[in-house]
C-alpha positions as CSV (number, residue, x, y, z in Angstrom):
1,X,-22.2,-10.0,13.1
2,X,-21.3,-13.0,15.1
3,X,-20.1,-12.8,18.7
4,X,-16.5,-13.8,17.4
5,X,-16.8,-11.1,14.7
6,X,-17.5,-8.7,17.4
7,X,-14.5,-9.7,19.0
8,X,-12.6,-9.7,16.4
9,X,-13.3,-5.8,15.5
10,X,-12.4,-5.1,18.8
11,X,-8.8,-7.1,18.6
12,X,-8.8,-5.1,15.1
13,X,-8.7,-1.6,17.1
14,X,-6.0,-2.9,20.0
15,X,-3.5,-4.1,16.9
16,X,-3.3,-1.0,15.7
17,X,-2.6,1.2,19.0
18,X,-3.7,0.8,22.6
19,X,-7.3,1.5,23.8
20,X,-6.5,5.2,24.9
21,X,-5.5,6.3,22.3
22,X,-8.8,5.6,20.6
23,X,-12.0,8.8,20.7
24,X,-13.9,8.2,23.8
25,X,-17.2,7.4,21.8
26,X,-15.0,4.0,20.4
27,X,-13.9,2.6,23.5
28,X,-17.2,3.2,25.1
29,X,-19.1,1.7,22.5
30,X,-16.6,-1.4,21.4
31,X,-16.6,-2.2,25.3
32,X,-20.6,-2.0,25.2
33,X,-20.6,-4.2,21.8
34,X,-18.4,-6.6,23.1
35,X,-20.2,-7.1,26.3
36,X,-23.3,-7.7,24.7
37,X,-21.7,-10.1,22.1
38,X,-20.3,-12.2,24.7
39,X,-23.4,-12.6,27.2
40,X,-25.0,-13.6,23.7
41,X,-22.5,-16.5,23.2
42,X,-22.9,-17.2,26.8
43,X,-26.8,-17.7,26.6
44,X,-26.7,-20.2,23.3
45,X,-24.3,-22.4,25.1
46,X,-26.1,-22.3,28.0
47,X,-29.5,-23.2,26.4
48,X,-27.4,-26.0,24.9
49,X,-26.4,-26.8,28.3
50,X,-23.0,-26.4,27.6
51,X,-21.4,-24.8,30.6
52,X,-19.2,-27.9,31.5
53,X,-17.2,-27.1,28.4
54,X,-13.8,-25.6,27.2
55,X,-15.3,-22.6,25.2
56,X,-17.6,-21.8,28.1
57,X,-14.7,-21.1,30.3
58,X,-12.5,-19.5,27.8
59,X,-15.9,-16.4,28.2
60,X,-15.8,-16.7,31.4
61,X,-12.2,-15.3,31.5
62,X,-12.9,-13.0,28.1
63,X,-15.5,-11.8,30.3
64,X,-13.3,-10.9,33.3
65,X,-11.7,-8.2,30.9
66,X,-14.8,-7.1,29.5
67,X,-17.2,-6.4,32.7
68,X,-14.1,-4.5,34.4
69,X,-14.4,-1.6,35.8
70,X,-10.8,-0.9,34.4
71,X,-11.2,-2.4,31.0
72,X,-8.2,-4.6,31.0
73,X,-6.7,-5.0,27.4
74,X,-3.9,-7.4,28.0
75,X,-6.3,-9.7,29.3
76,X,-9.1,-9.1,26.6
77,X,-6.1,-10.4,23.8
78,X,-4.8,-13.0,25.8
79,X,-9.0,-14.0,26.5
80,X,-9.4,-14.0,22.9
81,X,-6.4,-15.6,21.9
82,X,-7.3,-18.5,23.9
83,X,-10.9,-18.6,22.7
84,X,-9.9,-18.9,19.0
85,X,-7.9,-21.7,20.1
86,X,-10.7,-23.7,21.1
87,X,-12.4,-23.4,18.0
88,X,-9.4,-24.2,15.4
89,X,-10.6,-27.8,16.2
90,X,-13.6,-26.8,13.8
91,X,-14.4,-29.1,11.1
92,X,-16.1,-26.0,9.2
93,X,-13.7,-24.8,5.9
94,X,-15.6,-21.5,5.9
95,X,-15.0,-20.7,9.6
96,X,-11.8,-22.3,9.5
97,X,-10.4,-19.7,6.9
98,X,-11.9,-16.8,8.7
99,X,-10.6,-17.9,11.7
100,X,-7.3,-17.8,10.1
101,X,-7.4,-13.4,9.9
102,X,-8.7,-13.6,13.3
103,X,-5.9,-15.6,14.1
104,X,-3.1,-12.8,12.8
105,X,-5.4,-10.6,14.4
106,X,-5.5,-12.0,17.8
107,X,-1.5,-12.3,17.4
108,X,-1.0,-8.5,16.3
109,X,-3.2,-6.9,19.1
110,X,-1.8,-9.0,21.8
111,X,1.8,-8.5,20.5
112,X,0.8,-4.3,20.6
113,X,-1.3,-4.1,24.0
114,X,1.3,-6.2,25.8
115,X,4.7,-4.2,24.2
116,X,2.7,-0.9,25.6
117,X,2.4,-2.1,29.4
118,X,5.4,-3.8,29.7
119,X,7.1,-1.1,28.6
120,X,5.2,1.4,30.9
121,X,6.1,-1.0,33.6
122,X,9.6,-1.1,32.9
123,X,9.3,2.2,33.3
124,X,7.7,3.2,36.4
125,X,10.3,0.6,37.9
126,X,12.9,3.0,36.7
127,X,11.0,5.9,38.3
128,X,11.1,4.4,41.6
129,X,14.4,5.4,42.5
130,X,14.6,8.7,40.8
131,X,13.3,12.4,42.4
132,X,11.2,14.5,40.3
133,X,14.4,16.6,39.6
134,X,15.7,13.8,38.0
135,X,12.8,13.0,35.6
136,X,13.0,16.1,34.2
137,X,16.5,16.0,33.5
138,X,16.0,12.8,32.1
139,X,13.5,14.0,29.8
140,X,15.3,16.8,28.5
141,X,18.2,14.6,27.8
142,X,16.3,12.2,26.0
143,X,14.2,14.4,23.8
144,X,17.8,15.8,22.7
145,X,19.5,12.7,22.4
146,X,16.7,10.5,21.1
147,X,13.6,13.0,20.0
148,X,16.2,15.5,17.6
149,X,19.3,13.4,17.3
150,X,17.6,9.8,16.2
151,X,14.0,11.1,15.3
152,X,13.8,14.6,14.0
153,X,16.6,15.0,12.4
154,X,15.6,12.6,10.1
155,X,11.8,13.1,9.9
156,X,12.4,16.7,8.9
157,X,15.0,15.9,6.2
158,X,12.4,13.2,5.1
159,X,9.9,15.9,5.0
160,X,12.4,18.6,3.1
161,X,12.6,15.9,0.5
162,X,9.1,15.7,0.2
163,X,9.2,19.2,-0.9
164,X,10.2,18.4,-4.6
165,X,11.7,14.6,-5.2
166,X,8.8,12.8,-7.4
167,X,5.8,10.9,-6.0
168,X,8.0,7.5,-7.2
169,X,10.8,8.4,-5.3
170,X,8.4,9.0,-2.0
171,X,7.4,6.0,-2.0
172,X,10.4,4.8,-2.5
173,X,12.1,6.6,0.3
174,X,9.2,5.0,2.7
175,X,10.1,2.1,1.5
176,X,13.0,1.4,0.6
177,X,15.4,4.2,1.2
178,X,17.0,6.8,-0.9
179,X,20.1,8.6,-2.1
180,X,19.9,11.8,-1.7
181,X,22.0,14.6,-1.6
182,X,22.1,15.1,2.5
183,X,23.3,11.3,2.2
184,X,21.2,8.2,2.3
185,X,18.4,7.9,3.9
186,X,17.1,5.0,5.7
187,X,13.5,3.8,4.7
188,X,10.9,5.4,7.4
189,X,8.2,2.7,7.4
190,X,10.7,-0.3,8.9
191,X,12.4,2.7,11.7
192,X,8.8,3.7,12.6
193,X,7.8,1.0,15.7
194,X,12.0,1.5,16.9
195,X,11.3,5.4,16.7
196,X,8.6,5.3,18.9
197,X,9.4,2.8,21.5
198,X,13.4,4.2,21.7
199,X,11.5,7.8,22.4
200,X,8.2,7.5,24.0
201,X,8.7,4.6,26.2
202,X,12.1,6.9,28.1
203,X,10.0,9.8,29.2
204,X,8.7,10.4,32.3
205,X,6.3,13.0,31.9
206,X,2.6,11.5,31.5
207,X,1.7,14.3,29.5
208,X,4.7,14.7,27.2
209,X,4.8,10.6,26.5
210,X,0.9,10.6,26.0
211,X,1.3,13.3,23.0
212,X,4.5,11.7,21.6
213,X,2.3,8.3,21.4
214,X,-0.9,10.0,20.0
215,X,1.9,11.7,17.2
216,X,3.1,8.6,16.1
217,X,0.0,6.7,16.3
218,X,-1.7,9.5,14.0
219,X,0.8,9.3,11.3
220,X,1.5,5.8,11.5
221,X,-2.3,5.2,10.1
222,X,-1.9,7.7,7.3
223,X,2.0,6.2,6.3
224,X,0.4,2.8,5.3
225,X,-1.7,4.2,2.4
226,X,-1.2,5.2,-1.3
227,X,-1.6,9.3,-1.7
228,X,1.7,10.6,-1.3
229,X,-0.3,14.2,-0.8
230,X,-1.8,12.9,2.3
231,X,1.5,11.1,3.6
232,X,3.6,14.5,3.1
233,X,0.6,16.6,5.1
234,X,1.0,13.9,7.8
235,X,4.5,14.3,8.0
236,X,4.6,17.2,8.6
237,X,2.1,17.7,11.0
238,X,4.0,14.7,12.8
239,X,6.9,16.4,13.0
240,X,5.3,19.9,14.0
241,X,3.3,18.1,16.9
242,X,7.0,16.7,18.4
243,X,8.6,20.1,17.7
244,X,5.9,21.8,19.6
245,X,5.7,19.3,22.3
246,X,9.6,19.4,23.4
247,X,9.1,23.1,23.3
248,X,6.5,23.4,25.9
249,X,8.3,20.8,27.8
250,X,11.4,23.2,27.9
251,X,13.9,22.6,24.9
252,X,15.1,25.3,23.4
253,X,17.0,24.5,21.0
254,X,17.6,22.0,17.6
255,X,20.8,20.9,18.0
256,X,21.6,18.3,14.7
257,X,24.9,16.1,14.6
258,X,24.2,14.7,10.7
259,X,20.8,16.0,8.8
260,X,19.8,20.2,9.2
261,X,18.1,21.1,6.2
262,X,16.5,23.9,7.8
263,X,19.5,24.9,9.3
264,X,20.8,24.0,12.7
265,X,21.3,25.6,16.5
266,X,17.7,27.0,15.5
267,X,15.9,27.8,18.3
268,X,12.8,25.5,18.4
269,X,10.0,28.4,17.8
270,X,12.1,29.8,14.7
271,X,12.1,26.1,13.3
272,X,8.5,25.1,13.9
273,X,7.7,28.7,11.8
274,X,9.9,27.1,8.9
275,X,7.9,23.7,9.2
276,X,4.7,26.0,9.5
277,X,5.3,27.7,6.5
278,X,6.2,24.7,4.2
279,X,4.1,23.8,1.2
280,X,4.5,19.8,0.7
């Protein structure tokens, strides 16, 4: 594998969900692998005595992210962005039409690592000016308003028509969208990134917004595939991991204005036995 392959993989990991979020064993190692890549490219254009040039100071500054102590990911995409663009002067067909993926690659990790901070940024500006009385307030409000109102309402009815409509009709409703008899339902798969940002990126509590993230994350990789089996398992334990997490952060209650299909002014522990107990 080639130094730019190596980084490549790495951009790979950071378009689909910040570095965090990834096992401990995969960060460590990517951030070891790409290390080693890049004082590789280093050494052949040095050798070539190459230092004076463009792509030699494009490492430099991919190397800036890398050799951190605080692995810095915004600069790693940006750093690689700017590396590709050196080499889409190549005359070379076959790299040229590689470099196209890494291209959409470079584009998709930057676009996710960068939506991620500047949102956390946003904020902590917010936080500034509020007391810790505040933030949890806040955070009750908006896992009513947002987490069962916008979100679970209409993840659980998804999941209740899981429970019998056909495989076609899934996919479909992932899709596409589908009548149904609570009403028609949106498709999930174009809500998903405005689900998670609207919710995750309004709480407050480290802990609470770290699990929402890892939630949406985990079923976000299964959504994408063809087993509807698989999907309705995910599902579910997607919408069991928000139910339990707003109840250990103190919400009582599900409180629907539109979709209930498991009934509504449940108390949370009742409805996450329901969810529990459902065969999909």
């Amino acid at each position: 594998m080639t130094p730019l392959q190596t980084f490549h993989e790495f951009a790979k990991m950071l378009s689909i969900k910040p570095l965090e979020f990834w096992p401990e064993t995969d960060r460590t190692q990517l951030i070891e692998r790409s290390a080693a890549a890049l004082a590789e490219q280093k050494s052949v254009l040095e050798q070539k005595e190459l230092k004076d040039t463009l792509a030699y100071q494009k490492l430099l500054a991919l190397e800036k992210s890398i050799s951190s102590t605080d692995f810095n990911e915004v600069e790693f995409t940006q750093s690689f962005d700017n590396l590709l663009e050196v080499y889409r002067h190549s005359t070379d067909e076959d790299f040229i039409e590689s470099l196209d993926e890494m291209d959409s690659t470079a584009s998709q990790a930057k676009q996710k690592t960068l939506e991620h901070h500047v949102s956390l940024e946003q904020l902590h500006k917010k936080e500034r000016k509020m007391s810790e009385e505040e933030k949890v307030a806040g955070d009750l409000e908006t896992m009513q308003k947002i987490g069962v109102f916008y979100v679970l309402e209409y993840t659980l009815q998804v999941l209740h028509e899981f429970t019998y409509i056909p495989d076609e009709d899934k996919k479909k409703l992932l899709e596409q969208g589908l009548k149904t008899e609570a009403g028609n339902l949106p498709a999930y798969l174009p809500l998903e990134d405005t689900f998670r940002k609207d919710l995750c990126y309004q709480i407050h509590d480290q802990e609470l917004r770290h699990t929402l993230l890892e939630s949406f994350y985990k079923y976000e990789e299964v959504c994408y595939n063809e087993k509807m089996q698989e999907i309705g398992n995910a599902l579910k334990e997607f919408n069991l991991s928000l139910l339990n997490a707003f109840q250990a952060k103190g919400l009582e209650t599900f409180q629907a204005a539109v979709y209930s299909p498991f009934g509504n002014n449940l108390p949370l522990v009742e409805l996450i036995q329901q969810v529990e107990s459902m065969d999909v």
